[in-house]
C-alpha positions in Angstrom: 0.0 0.0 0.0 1.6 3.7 -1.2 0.3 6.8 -0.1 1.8 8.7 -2.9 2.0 12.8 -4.0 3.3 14.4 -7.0 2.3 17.5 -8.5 -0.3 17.6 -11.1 -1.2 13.8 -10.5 -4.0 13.1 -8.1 -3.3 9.2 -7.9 -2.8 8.9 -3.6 -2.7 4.9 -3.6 -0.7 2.0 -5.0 -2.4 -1.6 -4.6 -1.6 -4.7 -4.5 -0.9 -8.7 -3.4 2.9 -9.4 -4.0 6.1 -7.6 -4.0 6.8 -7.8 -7.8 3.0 -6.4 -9.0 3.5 -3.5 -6.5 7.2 -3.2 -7.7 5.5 -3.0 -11.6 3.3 -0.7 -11.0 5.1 1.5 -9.0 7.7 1.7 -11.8 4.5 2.3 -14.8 3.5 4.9 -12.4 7.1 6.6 -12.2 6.9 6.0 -15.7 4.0 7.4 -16.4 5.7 10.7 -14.4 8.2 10.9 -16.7 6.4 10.8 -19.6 4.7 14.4 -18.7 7.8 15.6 -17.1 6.6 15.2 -13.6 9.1 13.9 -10.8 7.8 11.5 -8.1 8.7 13.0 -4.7 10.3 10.3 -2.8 10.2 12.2 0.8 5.9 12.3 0.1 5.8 8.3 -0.1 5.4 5.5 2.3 5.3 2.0 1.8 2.7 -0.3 4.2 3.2 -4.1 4.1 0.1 -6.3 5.9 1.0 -9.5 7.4 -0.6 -12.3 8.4 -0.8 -13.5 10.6 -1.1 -9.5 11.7 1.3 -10.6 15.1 4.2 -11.3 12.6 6.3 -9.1 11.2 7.3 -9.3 7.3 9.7 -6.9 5.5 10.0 -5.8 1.9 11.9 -3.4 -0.3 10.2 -1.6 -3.3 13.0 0.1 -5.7 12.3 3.7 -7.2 15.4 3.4 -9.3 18.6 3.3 -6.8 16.8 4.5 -3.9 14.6 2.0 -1.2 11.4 3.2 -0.5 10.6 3.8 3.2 8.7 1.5 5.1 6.0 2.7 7.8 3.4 1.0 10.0 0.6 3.5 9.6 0.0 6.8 7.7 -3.3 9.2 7.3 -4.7 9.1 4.1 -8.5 10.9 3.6 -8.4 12.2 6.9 -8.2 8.4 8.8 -5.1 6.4 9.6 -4.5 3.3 8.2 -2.4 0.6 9.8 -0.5 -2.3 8.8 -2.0 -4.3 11.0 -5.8 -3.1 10.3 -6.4 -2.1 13.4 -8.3 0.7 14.3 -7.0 2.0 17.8 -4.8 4.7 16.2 -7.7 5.9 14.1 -9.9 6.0 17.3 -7.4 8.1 19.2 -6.6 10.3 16.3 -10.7 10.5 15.8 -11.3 11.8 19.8 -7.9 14.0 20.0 -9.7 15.8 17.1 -13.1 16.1 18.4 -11.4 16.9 22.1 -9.7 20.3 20.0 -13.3 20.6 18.2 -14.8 21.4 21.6 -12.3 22.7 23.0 -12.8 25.5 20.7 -16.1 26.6 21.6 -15.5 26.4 25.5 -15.3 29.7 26.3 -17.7 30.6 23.0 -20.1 28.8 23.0 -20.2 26.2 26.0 -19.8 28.4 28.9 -22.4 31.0 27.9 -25.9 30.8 30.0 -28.3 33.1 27.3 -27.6 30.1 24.7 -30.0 27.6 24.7 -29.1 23.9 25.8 -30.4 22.7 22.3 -28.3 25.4 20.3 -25.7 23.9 22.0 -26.5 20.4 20.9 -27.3 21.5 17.2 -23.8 23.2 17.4 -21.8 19.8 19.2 -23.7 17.4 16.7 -22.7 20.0 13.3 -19.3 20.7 14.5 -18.1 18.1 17.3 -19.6 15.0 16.5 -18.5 15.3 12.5 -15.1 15.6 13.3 -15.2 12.7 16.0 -17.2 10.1 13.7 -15.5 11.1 9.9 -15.8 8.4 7.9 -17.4 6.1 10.2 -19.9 4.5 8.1 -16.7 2.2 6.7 -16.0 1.5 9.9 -15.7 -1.9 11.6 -15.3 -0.9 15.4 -15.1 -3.5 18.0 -17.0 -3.1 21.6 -13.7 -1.3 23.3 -13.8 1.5 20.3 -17.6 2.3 20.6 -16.9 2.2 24.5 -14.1 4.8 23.7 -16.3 7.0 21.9 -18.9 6.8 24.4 -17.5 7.7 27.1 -15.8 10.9 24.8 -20.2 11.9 23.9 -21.0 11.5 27.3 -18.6 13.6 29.1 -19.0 16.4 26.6 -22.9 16.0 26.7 -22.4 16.5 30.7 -20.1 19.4 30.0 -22.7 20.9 27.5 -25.8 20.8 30.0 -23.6 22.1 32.7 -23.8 18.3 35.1 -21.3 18.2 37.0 -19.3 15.0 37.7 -20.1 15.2 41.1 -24.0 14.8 40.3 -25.4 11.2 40.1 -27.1 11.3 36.5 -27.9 8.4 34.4 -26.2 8.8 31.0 -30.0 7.7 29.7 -31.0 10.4 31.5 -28.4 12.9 30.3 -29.2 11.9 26.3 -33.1 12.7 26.6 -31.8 16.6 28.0 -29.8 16.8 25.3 -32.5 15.3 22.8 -29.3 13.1 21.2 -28.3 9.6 20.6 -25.6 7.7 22.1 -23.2 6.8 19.4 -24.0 3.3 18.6 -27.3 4.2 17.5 -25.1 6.8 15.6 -22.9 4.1 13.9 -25.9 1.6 13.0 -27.8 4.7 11.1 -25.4 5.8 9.0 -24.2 2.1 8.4 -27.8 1.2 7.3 -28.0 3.8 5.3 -24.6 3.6 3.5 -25.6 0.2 2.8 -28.8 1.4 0.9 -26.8 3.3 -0.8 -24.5 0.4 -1.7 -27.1 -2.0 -2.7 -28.9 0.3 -5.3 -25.4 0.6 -6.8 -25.2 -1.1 -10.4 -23.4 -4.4 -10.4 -19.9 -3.4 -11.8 -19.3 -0.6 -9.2 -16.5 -1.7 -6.9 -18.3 -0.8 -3.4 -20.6 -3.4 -4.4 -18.6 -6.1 -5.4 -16.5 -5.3 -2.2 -19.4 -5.4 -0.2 -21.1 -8.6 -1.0 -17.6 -10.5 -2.4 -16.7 -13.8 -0.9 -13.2 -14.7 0.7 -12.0 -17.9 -2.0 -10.7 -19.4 1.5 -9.1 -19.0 4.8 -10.8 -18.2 8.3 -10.8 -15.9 11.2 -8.8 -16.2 14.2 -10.0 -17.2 17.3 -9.5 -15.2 20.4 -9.6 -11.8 18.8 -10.5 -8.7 20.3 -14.1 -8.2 20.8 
């Protein structure tokens, strides 16, 4: 996997099974570069490798002509981080550092004003807040300890919003029908239903489809993985 920058070219990512197709079309695409009289920049470029089993490690080196390409375990690409092991805890801190500076924003603004109504404040967190914080999330595939994470980021911000303090026993049931809000699994399972009307009335040769209802030719899952 290449996250990959050049001027003029919008391609971003290089795909594929084996070290010699991703060595070919690397070189096609530096190619390809030369051909317009564009120059691949080298320092913009990281090479991912996935492993599997994702506990081992596996190294490769990809040529762009006398020079090795560096190798790196995760990089952001589309506004999420991708890792080689497909894991999404680096993503999931990434996503709450970024809605922790969202809020953070508005504290003094927005938050901590008492003529603002509680649901202006709501409408505000769920347009500005909660975007940043779930970006992307319909593709996701979180397990229990990442929705856990981001709940307990809603919920402390939703206490901070309608001015509970911590020291005040209130059910976080309680504290969502204040705000008038969902928690954030009903979040995830909306927008994941409805991505996935969007995916089925997709004609057959799109590639989302054929992703999404494609069949593994073999191989299993492992037992004993996170839940």
């Amino acid at each position: 996997m290449f996250s990959n920058h050049c001027s003029f070219i919008s391609l971003r990512l290089l795909y594929a099974h084996t070290l010699p197709d991703i060595q070919e079309l690397f070189d096609r695409f530096a190619d390809a570069a030369r051909r317009f009289g564009l120059t691949v920049s080298l320092k913009k470029m990281d090479l991912m490798l996935h492993s599997y089993p994702t506990n081992q490690s596996a190294a490769a080196t990809v040529m762009a002509g006398d020079t090795i390409l560096t190798s790196t375990s995760k990089f952001c690409y589309l506004g999420s981080y991708l890792s080689n092991t497909v894991a999404m805890d680096d993503d999931i801190t990434v996503r709450i550092a970024k809605g922790r500076t969202a809020f953070g924003g508005h504290q003094h603004r927005l938050w901590h004003k008492h003529g603002v109504s509680l649901k202006t404040k709501v409408e505000v967190y769920r347009a500005v807040v909660l975007t940043t914080l779930l970006f992307g999330f319909e593709c996701w595939t979180p397990y229990r300890k990442h929705i856990k994470q981001l709940e307990q980021f809603h919920m402390r911000f939703l206490r901070k919003i309608a001015g509970i303090r911590w020291q005040v026993c209130v059910s976080n049931t309680r504290v969502l029908e204040m705000c008038g809000i969902s928690g954030i699994e009903a979040f995830l399972l909306q927008s994941q239903f409805r991505w996935v009307g969007h995916i089925v009335r997709m004609p057959d040769f799109r590639i989302p489809k054929q992703a999404f209802f494609g069949q593994l030719a073999s191989g299993c899952r492992l037992q004993g993985g996170p839940v």
